[in-house]
N, C-alpha and C positions, 0 to 999 in steps of 0.2 A: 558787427560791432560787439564788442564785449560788455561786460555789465558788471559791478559788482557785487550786486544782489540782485539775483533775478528770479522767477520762477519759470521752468519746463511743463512745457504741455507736450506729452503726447499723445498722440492723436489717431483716437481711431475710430475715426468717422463718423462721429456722432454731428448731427447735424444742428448744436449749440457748441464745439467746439470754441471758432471764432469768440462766442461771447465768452467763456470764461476767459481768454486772453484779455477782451475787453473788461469786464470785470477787474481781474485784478491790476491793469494798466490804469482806471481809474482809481486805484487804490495808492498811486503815483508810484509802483511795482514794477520792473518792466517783465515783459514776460512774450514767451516765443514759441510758438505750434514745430512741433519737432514731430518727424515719422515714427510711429510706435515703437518699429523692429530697431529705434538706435540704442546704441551698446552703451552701455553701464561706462567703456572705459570711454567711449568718445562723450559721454556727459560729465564723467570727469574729469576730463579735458578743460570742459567750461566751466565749472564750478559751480551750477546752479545752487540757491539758496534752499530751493525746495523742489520734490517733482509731481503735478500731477497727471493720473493717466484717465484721459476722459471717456466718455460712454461710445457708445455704438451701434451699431443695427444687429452685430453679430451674436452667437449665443456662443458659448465658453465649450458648448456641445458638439459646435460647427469639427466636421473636416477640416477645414482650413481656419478653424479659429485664429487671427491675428493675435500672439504671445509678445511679450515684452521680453525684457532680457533678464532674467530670475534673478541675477549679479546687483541689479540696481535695488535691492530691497536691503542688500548687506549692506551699502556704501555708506549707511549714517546720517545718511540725507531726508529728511522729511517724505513721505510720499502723501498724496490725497489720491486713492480711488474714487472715482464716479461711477453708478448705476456699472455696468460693463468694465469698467475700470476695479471697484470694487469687487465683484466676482473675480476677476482674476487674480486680483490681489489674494482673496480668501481661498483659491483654489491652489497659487502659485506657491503659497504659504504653509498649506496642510490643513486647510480648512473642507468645507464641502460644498456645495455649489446643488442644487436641485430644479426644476422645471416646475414652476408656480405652478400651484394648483387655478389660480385665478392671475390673468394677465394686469396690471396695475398700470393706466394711462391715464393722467388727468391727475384732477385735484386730491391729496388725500392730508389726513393730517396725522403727526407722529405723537409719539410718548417720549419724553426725555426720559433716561432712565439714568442718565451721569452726567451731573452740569460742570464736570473738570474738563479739563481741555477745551475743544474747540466746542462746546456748547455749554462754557462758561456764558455765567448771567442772560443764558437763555429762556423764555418761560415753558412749564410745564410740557405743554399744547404748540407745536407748531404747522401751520400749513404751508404743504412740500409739493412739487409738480415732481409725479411720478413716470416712470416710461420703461416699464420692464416684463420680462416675460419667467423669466429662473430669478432666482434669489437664494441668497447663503442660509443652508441651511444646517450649518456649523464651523463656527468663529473656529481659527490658528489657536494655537497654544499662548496663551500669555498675553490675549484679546478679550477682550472683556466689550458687552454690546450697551451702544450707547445710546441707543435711541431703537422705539419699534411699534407698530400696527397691529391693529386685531388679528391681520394677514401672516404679519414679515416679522418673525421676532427677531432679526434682526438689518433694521430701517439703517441703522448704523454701525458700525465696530472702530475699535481703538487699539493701540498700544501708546499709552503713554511716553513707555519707556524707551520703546524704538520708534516713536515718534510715525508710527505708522496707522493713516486711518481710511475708512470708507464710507461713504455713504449711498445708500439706494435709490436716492431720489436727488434732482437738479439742482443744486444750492445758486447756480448763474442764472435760470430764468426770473424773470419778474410776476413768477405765480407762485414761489419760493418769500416770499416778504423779507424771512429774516437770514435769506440764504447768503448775501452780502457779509453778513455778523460774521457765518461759518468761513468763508472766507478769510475774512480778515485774521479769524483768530491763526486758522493755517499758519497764512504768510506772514501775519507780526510775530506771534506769540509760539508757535512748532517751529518758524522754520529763521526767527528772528530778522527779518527785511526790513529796511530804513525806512523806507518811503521816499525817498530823495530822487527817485525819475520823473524832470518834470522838462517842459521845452526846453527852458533856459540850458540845462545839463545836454539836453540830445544838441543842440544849436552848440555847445560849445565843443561835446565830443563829435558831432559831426564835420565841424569847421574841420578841428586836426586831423580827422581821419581824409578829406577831401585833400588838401593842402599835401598831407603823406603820400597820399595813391598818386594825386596828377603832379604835384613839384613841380618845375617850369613848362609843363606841356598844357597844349592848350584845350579848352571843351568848345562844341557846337551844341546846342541845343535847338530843338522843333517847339516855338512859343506859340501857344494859340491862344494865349486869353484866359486858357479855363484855369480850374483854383490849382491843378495838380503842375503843369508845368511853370503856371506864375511863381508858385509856391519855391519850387526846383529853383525858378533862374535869381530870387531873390537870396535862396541860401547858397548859393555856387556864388552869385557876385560877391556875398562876403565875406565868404571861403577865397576867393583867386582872382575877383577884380577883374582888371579889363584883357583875362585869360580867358572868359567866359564870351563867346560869342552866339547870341539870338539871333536866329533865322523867323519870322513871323510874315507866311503867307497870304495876302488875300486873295481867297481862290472864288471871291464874286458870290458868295451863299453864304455871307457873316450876317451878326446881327449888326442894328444899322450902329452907323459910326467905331463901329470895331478897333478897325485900322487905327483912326485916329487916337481912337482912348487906348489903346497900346501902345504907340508910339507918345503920349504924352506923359502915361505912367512908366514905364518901363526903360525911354531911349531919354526923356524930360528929368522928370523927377529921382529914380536911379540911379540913372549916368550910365546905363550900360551900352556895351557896344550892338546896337541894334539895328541889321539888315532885313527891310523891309521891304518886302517883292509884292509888285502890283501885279498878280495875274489872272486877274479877272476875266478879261476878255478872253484869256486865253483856255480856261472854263468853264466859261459859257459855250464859246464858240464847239470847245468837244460834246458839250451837254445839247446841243442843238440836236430836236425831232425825238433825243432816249425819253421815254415813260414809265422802263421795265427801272423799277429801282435798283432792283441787283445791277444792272447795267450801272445806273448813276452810281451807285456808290463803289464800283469798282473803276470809272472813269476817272471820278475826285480821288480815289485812294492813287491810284497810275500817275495821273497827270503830280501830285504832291510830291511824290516821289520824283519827278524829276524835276520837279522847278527847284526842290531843295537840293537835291545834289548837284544842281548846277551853280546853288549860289555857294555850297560850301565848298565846292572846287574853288572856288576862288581866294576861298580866305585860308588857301594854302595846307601846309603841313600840320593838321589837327588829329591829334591822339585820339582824343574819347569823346564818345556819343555819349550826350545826358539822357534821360528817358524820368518820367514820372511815375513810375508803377509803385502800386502802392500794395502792402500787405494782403489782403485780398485776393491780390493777380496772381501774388509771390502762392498764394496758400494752394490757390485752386492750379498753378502748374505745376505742384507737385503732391496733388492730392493721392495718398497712401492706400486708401479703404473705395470702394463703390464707384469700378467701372473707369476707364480711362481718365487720364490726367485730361482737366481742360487748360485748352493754351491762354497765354497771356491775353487782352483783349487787343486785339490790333489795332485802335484807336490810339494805345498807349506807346506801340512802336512804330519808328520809320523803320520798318522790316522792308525787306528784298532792293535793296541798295544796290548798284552798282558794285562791280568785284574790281574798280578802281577805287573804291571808297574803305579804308577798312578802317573798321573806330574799335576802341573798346569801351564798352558799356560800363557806366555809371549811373549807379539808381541811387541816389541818396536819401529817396523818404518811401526804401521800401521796406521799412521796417514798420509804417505807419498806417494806421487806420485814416478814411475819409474826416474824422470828425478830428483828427488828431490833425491832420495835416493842415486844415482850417487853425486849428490854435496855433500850431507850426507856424502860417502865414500871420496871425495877427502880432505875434512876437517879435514878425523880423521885421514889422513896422508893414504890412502889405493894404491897403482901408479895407472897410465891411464890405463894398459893392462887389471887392476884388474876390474876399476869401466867403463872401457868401453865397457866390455865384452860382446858381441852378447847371445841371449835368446839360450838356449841348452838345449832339451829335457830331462825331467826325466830320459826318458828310452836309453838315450845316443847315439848311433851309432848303435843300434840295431834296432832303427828305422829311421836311414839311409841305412841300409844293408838289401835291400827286398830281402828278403827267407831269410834260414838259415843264422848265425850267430856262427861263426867259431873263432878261435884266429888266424887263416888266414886270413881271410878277415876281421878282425878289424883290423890286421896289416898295412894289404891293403890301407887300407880308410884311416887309420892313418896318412898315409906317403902321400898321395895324397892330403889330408885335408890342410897340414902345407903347401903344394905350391900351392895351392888356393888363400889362406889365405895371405900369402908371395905377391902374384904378384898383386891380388886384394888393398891392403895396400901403392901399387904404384901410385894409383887415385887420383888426386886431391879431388876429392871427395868420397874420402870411406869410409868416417864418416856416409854419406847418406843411406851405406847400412844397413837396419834392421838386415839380418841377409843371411850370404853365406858358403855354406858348397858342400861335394858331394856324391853323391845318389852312389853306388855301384850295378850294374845292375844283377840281375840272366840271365844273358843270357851270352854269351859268341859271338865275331866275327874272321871272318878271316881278319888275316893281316899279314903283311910283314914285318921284323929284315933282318937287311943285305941280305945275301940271303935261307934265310929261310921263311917259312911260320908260323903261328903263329894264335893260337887259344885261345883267353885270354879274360879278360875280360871288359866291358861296363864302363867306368865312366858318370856320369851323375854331371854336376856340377849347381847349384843353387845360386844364387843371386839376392834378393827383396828388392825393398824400403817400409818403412809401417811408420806411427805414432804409432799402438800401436798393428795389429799382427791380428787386427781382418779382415782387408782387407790390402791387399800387392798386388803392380806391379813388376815386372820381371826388372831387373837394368841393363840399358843400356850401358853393357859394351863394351868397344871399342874392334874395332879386332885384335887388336895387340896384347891389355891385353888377351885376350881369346885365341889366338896363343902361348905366351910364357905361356899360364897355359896348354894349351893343350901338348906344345913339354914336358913342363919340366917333365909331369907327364907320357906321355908313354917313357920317353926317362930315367926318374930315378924312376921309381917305376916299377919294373919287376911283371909283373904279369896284367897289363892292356894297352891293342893296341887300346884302341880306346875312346875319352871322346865330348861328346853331353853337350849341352848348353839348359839348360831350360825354353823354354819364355811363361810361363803361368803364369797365372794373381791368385789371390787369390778375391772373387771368380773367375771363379768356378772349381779350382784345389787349394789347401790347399799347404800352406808353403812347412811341411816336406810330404814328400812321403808314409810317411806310419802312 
């Protein structure tokens, strides 16, 4: 999708990348991680408003230092260097570049020493999150230093005129305070950008661009509930209507009443055309005696695969496969800098289809971030329970259930799950949790029911805070909250006397259990 004011990021490899996209996308900016090494002409091609070129692991010293294209500093285009970004900039330029006497990581604070341009109405003193090892150690011609350290006498550099600048330190992290300001001044005030990207606009450009690609051909989509293909089938139905056909599986390991609350929002309230396959049994019945999880979750991924391609045989002559992949997937399959491209997540595709099946792919919100794609759904009308839905494994409650996997104990978990979820939702803060569920234990304890003895089984309950699932802490629930999850579940779900609280960190024990 094209933009008319946008900002380019290229990328190289710095591992805040991602957030300075976010950054300026909150800025209602839109903005796009592009591969370092693209050409001057293919970015003029798109017309970016502004470009910048972010940090990285490399040093400007490397052998293989990753170069940008020298052409894109003539084109009249704004640029912003970062940490790595900037050194290239000062080295590409005719500046000089030298190997820090002292490595700078962590907090430091600068000297303004020019409060025109982008550290207009800035004060004096600012604190900046550093991360460098070389630093310029003589500004281009016609640059003038904007800011600097007992260290780094030059923290910053400028060209007014050609509207070109740098800085040493992170202006996107949030150890940066007034890095935001630097920002803004960039993309409003250098590189002149509206601010006009907001849902409304992507919902309307995205409509037409949908409506263009598919014309009277029709889409399948793979519905499971979660936020990312809810989100999909909501903006495709009002993109092409009863063009769009949902496939939504029960494969017997949903949370409880799934089925139904899909089928009431989506086939109910929607109107969309929704095929819904019972195959539960059929599920189970493969899942019977595996305990090796790798086993289970490639039996669910296998058996998915064909119950869907059997129900989209049916609905005939269908063009394109919808998919939900989101910005993220998009960034890390085509990750430029440090070590192999990682693939899309395969949760997000009906990969290895049948060579009877051929679709062409349609990703409509993969231009989107997680939290974007949420506002995305509250726009096109989708409720909170739908677009604020906690991450839920592919392979569903099969890998919450270590060992076997029974229609007993998905029962189990079921009914335990919803008073979790129930008591947890009483927090002030339980918006914070990334993601809380309970583990179903293969062990069994003694305990005591009135006056009986009693041999049943383990619940383990989990609840983490995360930003994005790659590292998670253990959420500090109160003991009261944890008391009434505890009584309500041996006292109304027959079948477990005893439930444990999980206080491991991610690393180095992983979200789910298995």
């Amino acid at each position: 999708m094209e933009h008319d004011d946008w900002i380019a990021i290229l990328d190289f490899g710095s591992q805040y990348s991602q957030l300075i996209a976010r950054r300026i996308r909150e800025q209602k900016v839109y903005s796009e991680l592009l591969r370092f090494d693209t050409t001057a002409e293919a970015l003029r091609s798109r017309r970016p408003a502004g470009i910048i070129l972010s940090g990285g692991p490399s040093s400007v010293f490397d052998d293989n230092a990753p170069q940008c294209d020298p052409a894109l500093f003539d084109m009249g285009i704004p640029v912003l260097g970062i940490c790595y970004g900037m050194q290239l900039t000062a080295r590409t330029l005719g500046g000089d570049v030298r190997p820090g006497e002292v490595r700078e990581y962590g907090h430091g604070t600068i000297q303004v020493t020019d409060h025109t341009s982008i550290f207009r109405d800035l004060p004096e003193e600012i604190s900046v999150w550093m991360s460098h090892g070389d630093q310029v150690a003589a500004i281009p011609d016609g640059f003038t230093s904007l800011a600097e350290t007992s260290t780094c006498p030059y923290a910053a550099m400028g060209s007014a005129e050609r509207r070109i600048y740098g800085l040493q330190f992170h202006p996107e992290v949030v150890h940066t305070p007034r890095g935001v300001d630097l920002l803004r001044h960039f993309i409003f005030d250098a590189c002149g950008c509206g601010g006009a990207w907001e849902m409304a606009h992507f919902i309307k450009t995205s409509v037409a661009a949908i409506r263009e690609k598919v014309g009277s051909e029709h889409v399948v989509l793979g519905l499971s509930g979660g936020v990312d293909s809810s989100v999909v089938a909501a903006l495709l139905h009002k993109a092409i209507g009863d063009q769009l056909h949902c496939i939504f599986v029960n494969n017997g390991v949903l949370r409880y009443k799934e089925t139904e609350q899909v089928e009431h929002m989506f086939g109910n309230t929607f109107g969309m055309d929704l095929h819904v396959v019972d195959a539960a049994d059929l599920f189970l019945g493969k899942l019977a005696g595996v305990e090796d999880p790798e086993k289970k979750r490639k039996i669910i991924g296998s058996t998915f695969i064909d119950v869907f391609a059997e129900e989209a045989r049916k609905l005939g002559n269908v063009q394109y496969l919808a998919q939900g992949t989101l910005y993220p997937d998009v960034i890390e399959s085509i990750s430029p800098i440090g070590g192999p491209s990682a693939t899309i997540k395969s949760h997000h595709n009906v990969g290895g289809l049948p060579d009877d099946l051929h679709f062409d792919l349609i990703e409509p919100v993969r231009e989107l971030f997680k939290d974007e794609v949420r506002e995305l759904g509250r726009e096109l009308g989708l409720p909170d329970p739908v677009v604020d839905r906690q991450p839920f494994p592919g392979p569903g409650l099969a890998v919450r259930i270590v060992g076997e996997v029974t229609a007993e104990r998905v029962a189990l978990l079921q009914q335990a799950d919803v008073r979790i979820l129930e008591e947890l939702a009483t927090l002030p803060d339980h918006k914070d949790i990334w993601q809380s569920f309970g583990v179903l234990l293969p062990i069994q304890s003694v305990g005591v029911m009135g006056d009986s003895r009693t041999y049943e089984n383990v619940l383990a309950v989990r609840a983490v805070s995360s930003r994005d699932g790659m590292t998670a802490d253990w959420f500090k629930v109160s003991y009261e909250v944890l008391g009434r999850i505890s009584n309500r579940i041996i006292n109304e779900v027959r079948g477990i006397n005893r439930v444990v609280y999980d206080i491991s960190s991610k690393p180095p024990a992983t979200i789910e259990w298995e």
